[in-house]
C-alpha positions as a printed NumPy array, in Angstrom:
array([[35.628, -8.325,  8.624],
       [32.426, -6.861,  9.371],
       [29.248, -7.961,  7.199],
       [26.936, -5.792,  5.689],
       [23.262, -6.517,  7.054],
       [20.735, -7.988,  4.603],
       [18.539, -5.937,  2.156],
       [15.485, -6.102,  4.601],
       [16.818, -4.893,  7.577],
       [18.573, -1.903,  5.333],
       [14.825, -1.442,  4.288],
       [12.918, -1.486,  7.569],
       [15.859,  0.374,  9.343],
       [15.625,  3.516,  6.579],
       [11.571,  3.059,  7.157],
       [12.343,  3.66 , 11.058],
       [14.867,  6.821, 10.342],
       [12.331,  8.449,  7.718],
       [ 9.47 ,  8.298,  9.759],
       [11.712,  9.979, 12.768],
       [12.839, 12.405, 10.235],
       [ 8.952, 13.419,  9.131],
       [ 8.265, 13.407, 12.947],
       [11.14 , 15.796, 13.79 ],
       [ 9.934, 17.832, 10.273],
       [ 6.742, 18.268, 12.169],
       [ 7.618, 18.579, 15.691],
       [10.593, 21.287, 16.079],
       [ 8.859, 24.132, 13.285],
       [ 5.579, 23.47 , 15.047],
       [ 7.548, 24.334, 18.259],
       [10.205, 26.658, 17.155],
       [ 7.435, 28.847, 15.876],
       [ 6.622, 30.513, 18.447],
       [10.16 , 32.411, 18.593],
       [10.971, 32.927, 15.289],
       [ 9.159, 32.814, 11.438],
       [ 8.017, 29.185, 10.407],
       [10.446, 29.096,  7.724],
       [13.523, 29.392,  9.811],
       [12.043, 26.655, 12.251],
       [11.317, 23.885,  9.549],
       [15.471, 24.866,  8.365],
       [16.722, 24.405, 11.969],
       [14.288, 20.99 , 11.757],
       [15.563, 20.14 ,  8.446],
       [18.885, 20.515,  9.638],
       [17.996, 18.063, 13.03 ],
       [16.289, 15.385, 10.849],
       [19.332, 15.447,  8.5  ],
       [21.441, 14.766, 11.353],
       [19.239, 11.717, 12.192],
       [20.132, 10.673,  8.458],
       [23.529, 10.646,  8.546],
       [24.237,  9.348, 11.952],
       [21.867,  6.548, 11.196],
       [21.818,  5.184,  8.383],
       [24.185,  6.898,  5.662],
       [27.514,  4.545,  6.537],
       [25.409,  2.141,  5.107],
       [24.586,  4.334,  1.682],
       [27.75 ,  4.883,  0.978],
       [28.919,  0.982,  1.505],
       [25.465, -0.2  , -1.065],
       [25.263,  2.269, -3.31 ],
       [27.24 ,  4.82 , -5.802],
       [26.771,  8.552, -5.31 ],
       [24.455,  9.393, -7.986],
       [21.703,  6.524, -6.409],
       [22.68 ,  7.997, -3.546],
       [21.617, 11.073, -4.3  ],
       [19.149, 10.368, -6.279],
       [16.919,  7.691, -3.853],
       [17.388, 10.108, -1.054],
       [16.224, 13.006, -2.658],
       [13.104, 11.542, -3.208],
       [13.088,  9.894,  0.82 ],
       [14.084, 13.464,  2.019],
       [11.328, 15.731, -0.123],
       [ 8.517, 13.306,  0.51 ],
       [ 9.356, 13.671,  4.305],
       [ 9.554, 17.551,  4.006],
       [ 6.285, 17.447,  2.026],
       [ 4.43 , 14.587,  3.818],
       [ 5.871, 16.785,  7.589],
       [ 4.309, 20.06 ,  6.051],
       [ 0.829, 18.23 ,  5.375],
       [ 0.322, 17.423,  8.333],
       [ 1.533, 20.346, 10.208],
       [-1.041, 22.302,  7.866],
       [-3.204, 19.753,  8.512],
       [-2.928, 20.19 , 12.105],
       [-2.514, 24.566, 11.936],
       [-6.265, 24.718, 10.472]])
């Protein structure tokens, strides 16, 4: 029987896989956009860093927590890495 790791290492492992997923929300548009419109380049990123998600760390979602949290807490994780990834590729366009 396999145990489930403690709360802090849940924590610090879905720190690690949000800030790869604002990292890939900046890093593929900002480099797609030079072959296609920078809304179809953050989708195609959006799509990458939702890979990341799931192949990291959503196992362990589903095992903690009901689908409503679910849904709920990582809404809020995946907008404020969409949001926080558009800041700074503004920041960085200007």
């Amino acid at each position: 029987m396999s145990k489930r790791p403690g709360l802090s290492l849940f924590i610090v492992r879905n720190a690690l896989v949000w800030l790869a997923m604002t990292a890939i929300l900046v890093v593929v548009p900002d480099t797609l956009e030079r072959w296609m419109a920078l809304e179809v380049a953050r989708v195609i990123g959006w799509v990458v860093a939702c890979g990341v998600w799931v192949i990291a760390v959503e196992q362990e979602w589903r095992a903690r927590y009901g689908g409503v949290t679910r849904f709920l807490a990582q809404f809020v994780l995946w907008v404020s890495a969409a949001l926080i990834a558009i800041l700074i590729s503004d920041l960085f366009r200007a």
